[in-house]
N, C-alpha and C positions, 0 to 999 in steps of 0.2 A: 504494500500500500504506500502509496507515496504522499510526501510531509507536504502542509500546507505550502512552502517557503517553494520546494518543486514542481506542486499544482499551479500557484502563481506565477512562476518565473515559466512553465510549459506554454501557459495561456496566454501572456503576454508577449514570449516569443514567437507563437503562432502565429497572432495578431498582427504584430510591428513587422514580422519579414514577409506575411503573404500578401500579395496585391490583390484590391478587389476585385480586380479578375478570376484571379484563381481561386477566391473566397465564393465566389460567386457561381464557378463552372463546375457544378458537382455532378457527376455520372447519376442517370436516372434509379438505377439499380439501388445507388447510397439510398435513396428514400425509404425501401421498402428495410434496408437489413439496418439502416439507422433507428426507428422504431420500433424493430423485432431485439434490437440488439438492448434498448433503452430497458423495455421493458422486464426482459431478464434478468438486467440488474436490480433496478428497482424490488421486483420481487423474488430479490435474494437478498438485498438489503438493507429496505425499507419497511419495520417494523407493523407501521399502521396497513400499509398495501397488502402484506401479508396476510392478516388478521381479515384482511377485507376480500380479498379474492378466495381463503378457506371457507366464510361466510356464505361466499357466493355459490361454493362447490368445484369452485377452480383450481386447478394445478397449476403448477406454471410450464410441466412437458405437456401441459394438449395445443401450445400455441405456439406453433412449428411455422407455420406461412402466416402470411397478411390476409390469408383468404380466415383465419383461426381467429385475428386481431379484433374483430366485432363481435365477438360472441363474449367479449368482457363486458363486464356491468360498466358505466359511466360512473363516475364521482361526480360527484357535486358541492358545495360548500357546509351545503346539510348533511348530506349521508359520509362522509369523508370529511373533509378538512375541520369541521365542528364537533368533530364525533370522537377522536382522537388526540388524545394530547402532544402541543406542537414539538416536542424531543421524539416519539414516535413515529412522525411524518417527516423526518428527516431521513438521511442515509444512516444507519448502524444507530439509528434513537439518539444521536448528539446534536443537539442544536448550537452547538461548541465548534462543529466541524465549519459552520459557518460565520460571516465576519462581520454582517451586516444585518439588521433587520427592517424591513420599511412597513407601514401599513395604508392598509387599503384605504378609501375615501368613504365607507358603509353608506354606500349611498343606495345600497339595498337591505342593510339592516345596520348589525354590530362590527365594529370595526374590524379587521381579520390582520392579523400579521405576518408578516410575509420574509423568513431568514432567506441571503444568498450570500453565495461566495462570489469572489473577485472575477472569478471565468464565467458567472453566470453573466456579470455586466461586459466582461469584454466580448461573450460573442451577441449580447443586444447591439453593442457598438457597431457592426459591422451594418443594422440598418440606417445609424444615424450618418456612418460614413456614405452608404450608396446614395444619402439623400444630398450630404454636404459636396460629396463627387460629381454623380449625373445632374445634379439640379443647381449647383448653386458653382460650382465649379471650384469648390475651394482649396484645392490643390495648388491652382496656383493665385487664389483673391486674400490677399491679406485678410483674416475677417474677423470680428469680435462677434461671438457669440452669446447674447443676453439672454440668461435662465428667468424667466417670469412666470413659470411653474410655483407653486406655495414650496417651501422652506420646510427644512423638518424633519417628521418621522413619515410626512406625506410621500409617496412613492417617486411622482414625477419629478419634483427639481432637484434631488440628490443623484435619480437615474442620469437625467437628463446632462446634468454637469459634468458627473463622473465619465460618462461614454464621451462629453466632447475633449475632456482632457484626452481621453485615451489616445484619438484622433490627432489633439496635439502633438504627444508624445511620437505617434505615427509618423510624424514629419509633414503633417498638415501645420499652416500658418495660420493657425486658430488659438484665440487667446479668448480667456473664459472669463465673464463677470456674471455674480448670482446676485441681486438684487429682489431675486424673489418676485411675487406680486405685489409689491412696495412704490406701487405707479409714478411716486414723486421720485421715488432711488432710481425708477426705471428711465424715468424720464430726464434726470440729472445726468446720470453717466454712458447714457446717450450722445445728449450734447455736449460732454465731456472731452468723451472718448470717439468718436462715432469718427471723427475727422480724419483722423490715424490712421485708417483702416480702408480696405478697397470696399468692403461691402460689412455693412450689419444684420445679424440674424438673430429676430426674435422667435423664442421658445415660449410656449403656454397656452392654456385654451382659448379657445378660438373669442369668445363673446369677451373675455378681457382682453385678447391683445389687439380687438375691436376698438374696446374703450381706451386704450393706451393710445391706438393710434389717434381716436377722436378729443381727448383732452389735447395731446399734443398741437395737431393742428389751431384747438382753438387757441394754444397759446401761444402762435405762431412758429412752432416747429415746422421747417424743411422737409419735409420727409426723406424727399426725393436724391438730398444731397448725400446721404449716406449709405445709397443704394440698397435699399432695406430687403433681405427676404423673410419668410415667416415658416416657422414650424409648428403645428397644430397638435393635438391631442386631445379625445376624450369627448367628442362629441360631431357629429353627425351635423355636416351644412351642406347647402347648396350651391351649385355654380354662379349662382347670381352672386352671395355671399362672395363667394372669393375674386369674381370681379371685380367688387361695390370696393371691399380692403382691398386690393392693390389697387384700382385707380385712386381711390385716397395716398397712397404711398409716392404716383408714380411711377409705379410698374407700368410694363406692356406687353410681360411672357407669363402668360398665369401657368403654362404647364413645367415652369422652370422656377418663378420666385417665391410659390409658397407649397411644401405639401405637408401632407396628413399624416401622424402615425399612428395604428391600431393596436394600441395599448392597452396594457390591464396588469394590475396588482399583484395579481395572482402570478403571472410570467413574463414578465416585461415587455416589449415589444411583437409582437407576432407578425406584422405586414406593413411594409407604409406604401405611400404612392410614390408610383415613378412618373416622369414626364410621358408614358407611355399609357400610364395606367389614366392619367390627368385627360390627357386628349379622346380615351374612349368616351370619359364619363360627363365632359362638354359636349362630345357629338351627342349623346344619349341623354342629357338634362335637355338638346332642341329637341329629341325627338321622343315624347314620353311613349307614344306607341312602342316606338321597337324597344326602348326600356322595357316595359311593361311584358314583352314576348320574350326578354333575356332573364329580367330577374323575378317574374311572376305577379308582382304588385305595382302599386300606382306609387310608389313614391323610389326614390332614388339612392340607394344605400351609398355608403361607404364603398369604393374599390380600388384595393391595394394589392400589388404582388406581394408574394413571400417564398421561402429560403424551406424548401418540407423539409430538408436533413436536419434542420436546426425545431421547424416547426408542424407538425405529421397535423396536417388537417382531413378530418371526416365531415358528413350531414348526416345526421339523424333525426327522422321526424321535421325538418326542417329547422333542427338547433345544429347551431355546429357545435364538435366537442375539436380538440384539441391536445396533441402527446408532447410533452417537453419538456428537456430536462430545466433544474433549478435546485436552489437551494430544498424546497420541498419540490421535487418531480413529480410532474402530474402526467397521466395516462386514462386516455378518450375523457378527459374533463369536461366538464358540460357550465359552460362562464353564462348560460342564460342567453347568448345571446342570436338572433334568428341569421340566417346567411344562404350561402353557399360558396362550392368552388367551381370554377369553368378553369383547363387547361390551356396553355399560351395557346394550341393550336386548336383550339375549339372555338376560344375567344376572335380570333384573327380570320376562322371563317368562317362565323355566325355574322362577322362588321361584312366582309368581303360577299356577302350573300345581300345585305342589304346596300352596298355599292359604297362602302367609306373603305378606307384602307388606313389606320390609323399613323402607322412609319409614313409615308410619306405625306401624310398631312402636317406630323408635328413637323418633319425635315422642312418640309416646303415653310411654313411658318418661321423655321427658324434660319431659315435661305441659306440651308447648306443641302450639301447631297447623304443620302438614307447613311454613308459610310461615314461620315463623319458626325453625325446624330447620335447625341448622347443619351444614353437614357433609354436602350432597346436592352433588357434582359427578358429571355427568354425562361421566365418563371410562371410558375401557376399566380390564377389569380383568387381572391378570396370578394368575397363581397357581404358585407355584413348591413344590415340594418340596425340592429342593437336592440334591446333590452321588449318584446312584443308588449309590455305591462307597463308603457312609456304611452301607450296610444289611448285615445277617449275611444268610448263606442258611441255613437250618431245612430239610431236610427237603422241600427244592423251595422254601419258602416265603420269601419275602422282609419281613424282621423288621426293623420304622423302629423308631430311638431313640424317634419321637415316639409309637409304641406302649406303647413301656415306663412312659417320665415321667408317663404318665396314673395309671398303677397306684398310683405312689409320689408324690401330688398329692390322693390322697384322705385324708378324714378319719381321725385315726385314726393315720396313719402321720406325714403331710408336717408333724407337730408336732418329729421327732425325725430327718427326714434332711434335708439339703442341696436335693437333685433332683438334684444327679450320678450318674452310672452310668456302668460301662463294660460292657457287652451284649458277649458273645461265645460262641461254639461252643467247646466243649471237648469232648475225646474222652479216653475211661479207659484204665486198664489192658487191657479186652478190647474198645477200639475201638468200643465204644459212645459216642455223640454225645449231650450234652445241652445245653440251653441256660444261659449261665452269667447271670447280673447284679451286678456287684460293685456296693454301694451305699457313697455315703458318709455320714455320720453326720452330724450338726450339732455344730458345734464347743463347744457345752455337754452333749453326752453323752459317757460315757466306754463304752468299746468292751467292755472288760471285763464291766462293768455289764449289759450289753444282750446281750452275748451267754450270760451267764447267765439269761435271759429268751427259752426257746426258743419264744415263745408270738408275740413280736414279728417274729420273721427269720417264723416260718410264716404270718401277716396279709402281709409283703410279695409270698412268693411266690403264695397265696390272690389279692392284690388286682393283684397284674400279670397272671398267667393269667388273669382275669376280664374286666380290661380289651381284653386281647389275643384273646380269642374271640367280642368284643363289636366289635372295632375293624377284626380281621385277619381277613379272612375264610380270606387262604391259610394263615392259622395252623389255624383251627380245621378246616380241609379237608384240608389234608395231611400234618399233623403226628398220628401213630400216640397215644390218648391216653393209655399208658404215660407217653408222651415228653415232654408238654405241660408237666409242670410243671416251672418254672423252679427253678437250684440259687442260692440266695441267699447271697453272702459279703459281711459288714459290713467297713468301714473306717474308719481313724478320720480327722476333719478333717485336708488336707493329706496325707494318707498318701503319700510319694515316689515308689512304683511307679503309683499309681493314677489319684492326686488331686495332683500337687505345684502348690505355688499359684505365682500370677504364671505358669502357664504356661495358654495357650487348648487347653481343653480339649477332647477325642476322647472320643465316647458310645461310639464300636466300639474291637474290637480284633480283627485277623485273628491265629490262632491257625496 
């Protein structure tokens, strides 16, 4: 067994001498004997998984192929991770062997903890590299990288830092400031620092580094002078969204200055976007039909490639689970959340059936030729929607936040709200049901003011029905259209029942 000090020093030196190419170019075959291989350790290691697959009636010789790999029970955070105490869901029941511990956001219950070792963040690293590589070109852009992730025992901005030092260390000209979500910090050592540097890159979720971008402006920040890109996590937008924040910045390559990474507590990193994955899913936000015949529903998921040797994706039932290693290794995990996966070559001739080609759109776009276009891995793709118990029911209908933010992202409006919402079913005095949308305001308008202007609250109800008969099909099918039009209440920045800040925010609310 080998000593922490030669676990670290292996994993580091993997890391720093292999290029992301070859990090990237793993033989198909690795998938299937990476997961068979995973999991026989695991269950010869790992106390609680033991205890859990004897339960089950499992061995560990009946799981010989991949074709055997589905016949294991799922874990879940209930029947597994809560069930077990966290030294027993380690490797050999030592939560010693590990150096770090983060915790999750409990944004679906009690807070969970989450121990890893040093090699479990250096090979998350390898997606923050492909994004700071293919997309941001930072290899060779001098760049400072600002963590606006929360601080802490919080999972993202200790991940998020740690992986870009690593990068650093790699011989990328990346130099790290954590400022946290500390928007005055963020916003100081910006214009600090920001000048120094060929390009700046903010890290954190999406509807704050909204608002960082939108106070800055109001206080006459530049954006544009310090060539801003963005790195998201942890919530589900639309392409109008990421239009709306880069022309606020200055941009003019969405599939290159901001992507998405599909994170979670539980395993770090699992997929992000590539400039490849970016370009399907602008063609496919104009065309919600052929969305609709790809991913099955009316609304627009998340879609990011990912790395199976590192990350073994299944669907079951329409959940995805997920095999990976970590400080607790998990195997066919079930994170709640709904998806699926489409293969690079199913994906390229499902576009190439409906006449887009998506390589040579982004090439063309970025007026080079398909060979010199960054940003082309030939990886699986994952497409998640997120959490089904996120959605209101209408009327039979199942109504996504990401329905709503499209309406209040158009022109017109997204000059004077935030993009917060809270979408909810209310019912009146005679047990009549309408749909509600609390909006909040931008914090340079005053409530008062706006709501003396009943010509504004009617453009947002007008531009979210529009979007939602355009987006939903089970809106516009089974909602009576009496009932379709939504009741619009304004709020002001912060507002404490709604919007109180420094708290992660909820698009729903069960009534």
């Amino acid at each position: 067994m080998h000593s922490k000090p030669e676990l670290t020093l292996n994993a580091l030196t993997n890391f720093f001498h292999t290029p992301l190419d070859s990090l990237l170019n793993i033989p198909p075959e690795a998938d299937n004997n990476g997961v068979l291989n995973l999991f026989r350790q695991v269950a010869t290691t790992v106390p609680a998984y033991q205890d859990f697959i004897r339960k089950h009636g499992i061995h560990p010789q009946q799981i010989q192929t991949l074709a055997d790999f589905p016949t294991l029970p799922p874990v879940t955070k209930e029947n597994y991770i809560q069930h077990y105490q966290i030294s027993e869901l380690c490797r050999n029941g030592a939560i010693a062997n590990c150096d770090l511990v983060a915790v999750s956001s409990g944004s679906t219950g009690k807070p969970t903890c989450w121990p890893r070792f040093i090699s479990d963040e250096v090979a998350i690293a390898i997606r923050f590299e492909q994004i700071f590589h293919d997309c941001f070109f930072a290899d060779s852009r001098s760049t400072l990288a600002v963590i606006c992730f929360t601080l802490g025992t919080w999972v993202g901005g200790i991940y998020s830092a740690n992986c870009c030092r690593y990068l650093a260390m790699k011989g990328y000209p990346i130099t790290v400031v954590t400022p946290g979500n500390n928007l005055e910090e963020i916003l100081r050592v910006v214009q600090e620092l920001g000048s120094h540097f060929d390009q700046v890159v903010l890290l954190g979720y999406p509807p704050f580094l909204k608002d960082v971008i939108d106070r800055g402006l109001a206080r006459g920040v530049s954006w544009s002078q310090y060539h801003p890109k963005l790195v998201t996590a942890g919530e589900v937008f639309s392409e109008e969204w990421r239009s709306l924040v880069l022309e606020r910045v200055g941009s003019h390559s969405p599939c290159y200055d901001l992507a998405s990474l599909y994170g979670t507590a539980d395993a770090g990193v699992l997929g992000n976007e590539t400039p490849l994955s970016i370009t399907i899913r602008r063609f496919l936000a104009n065309h919600p039909d052929i969305a609709r015949e790809l991913f099955g529903e009316s609304r627009l998921p998340t879609l990011v490639q990912y790395q199976p040797t590192q990350r073994f994706f299944e669907v079951n039932a329409g959940r995805l689970l997920f095999s990976g290693d970590n400080g607790i290794p998990l195997i066919r995990y079930d994170i709640l959340d709904t998806g699926g996966i489409i293969t690079y070559e199913q994906m390229l001739t499902f576009l190439h059936h409906h006449n887009f080609d998506p390589i040579a759109d982004l090439a063309a776009n970025q007026g080079v030729n398909i060979a010199q276009c960054r940003g082309i891995r030939q990886l699986p793709f994952v497409y998640v929607f997120g959490r089904s118990n996120f959605a209101v029911s209408f009327f039979g209908a199942n109504i996504y936040p990401e329905n709503i933010a499209v309406g209040l992202e158009q022109e017109g409006i997204r000059e004077w709200v935030t993009g917060k919402f809270v979408l909810q079913v209310v019912t009146d005095r005679d047990q009549n049901r309408f749909l509600s949308v609390v909006v909040e305001l931008a914090p340079n308008h005053n409530l008062a003011d706006i709501q003396q202007d009943s010509g504004k609250v009617n453009r947002i109800a007008a531009s979210i029905l529009s979007q939602l008969k355009r987006l939903n099909s089970e809106f516009a099918n089974y909602v009576p259209q009496e009932y379709q039009h939504p009741v619009i209440t304004l709020k002001s920045h912060g507002d404490q029942e709604y919007f109180p800040i420094g708290v992660k925010h909820r698009y729903t609310r069960n009534m």
